[in-house]
KOLBA-255271 format. One record per residue: x, y, z of N, C-alpha, C in turn; residue in one letter. Coordinates in steps of 0.02 Angstrom, whole numbers, plus 50000, padded with zeros to 5 digits. Example, Ala and Ser with C-alpha at 12.3 -4.5 7.8 and 13.67 -1.06 7.14 Angstrom:
2
506604971650390506154977550390506604983550390A 506424988850354506844994750357506455000250394S 
***
This chain:
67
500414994050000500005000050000500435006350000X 500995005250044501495011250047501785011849984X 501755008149938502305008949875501615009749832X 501165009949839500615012749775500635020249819X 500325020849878500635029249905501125033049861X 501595029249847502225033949855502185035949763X 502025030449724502185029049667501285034049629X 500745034249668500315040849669500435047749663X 501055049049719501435054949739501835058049691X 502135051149650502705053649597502175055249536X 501805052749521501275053849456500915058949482X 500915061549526500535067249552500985074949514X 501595073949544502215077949538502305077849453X 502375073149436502575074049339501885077749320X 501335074849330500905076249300500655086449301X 500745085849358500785095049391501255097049342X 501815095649359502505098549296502255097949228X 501955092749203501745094749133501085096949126X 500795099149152500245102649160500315110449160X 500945110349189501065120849218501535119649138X 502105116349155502315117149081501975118149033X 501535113948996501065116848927500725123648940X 500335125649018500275131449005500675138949001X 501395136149029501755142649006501985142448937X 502065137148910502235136548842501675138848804X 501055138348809500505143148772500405151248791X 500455150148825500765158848878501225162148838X 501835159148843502335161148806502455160948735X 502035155148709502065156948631501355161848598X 500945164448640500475168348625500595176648655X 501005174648686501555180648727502165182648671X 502415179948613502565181048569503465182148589X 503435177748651504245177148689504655171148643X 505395172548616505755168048590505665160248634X 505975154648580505815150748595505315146848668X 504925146548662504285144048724504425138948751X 504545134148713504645126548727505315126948775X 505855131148767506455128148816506405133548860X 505935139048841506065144948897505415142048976X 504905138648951504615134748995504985131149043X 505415128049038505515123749090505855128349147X 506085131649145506255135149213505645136149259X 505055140249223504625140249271504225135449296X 504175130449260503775123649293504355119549340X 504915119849323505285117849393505085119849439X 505295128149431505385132949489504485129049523X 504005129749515503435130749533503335121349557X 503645117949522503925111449576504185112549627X 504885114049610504935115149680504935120649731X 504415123449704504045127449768503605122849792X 503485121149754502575115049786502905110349837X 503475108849829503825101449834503825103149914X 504265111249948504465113250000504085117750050X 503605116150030503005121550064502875117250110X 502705111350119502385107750198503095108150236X 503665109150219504445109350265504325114250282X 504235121550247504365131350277503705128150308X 503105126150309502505125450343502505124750400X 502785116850406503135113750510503615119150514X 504185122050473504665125550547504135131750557X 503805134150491503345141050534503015138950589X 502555134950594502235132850642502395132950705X 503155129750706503475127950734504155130850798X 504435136150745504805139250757504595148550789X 504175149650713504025156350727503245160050729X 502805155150720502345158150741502185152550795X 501945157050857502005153850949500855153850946X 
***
C-alpha cells in the first residue's frame, strides 16, 4: 500500500510539471516570447519546487516562529 502511496505521489508531481509546463508554453508562445518550449522549463521547475517545499517552511513556521 505504501509503495502505490508513494508511486501516486510521483505521478502526482510529473503530471503538475506537465500541466504548468504546457501552460507557460501557450503563455509564452501567445506572449510572442522567443523560443517557448525551452524557455518553459524554468518556470515549471521553479513552481515544483516550490510545491515540493511548502509543507517543510510550513512545520518550521508553525513551529519555530509563529508561537
Amino acid at each position: 500500500m505504501l509503495r502505490f502511496y508513494l508511486n501516486l505521489m510521483q505521478f502526482r508531481k510529473v503530471l503538475i510539471f506537465v500541466l504548468t509546463y504546457i501552460m507557460i508554453v501557450v503563455f509564452f508562445y501567445f506572449a510572442g516570447l522567443p523560443k517557448p518550449f525551452v524557455n518553459s522549463i524554468v518556470p515549471a521547475l521553479a513552481f515544483i519546487l516550490s510545491a515540493s517545499t511548502l509543507p517543510f517552511f510550513k512545520g518550521f513556521w508553525l513551529k519555530h516562529i509563529k508561537r
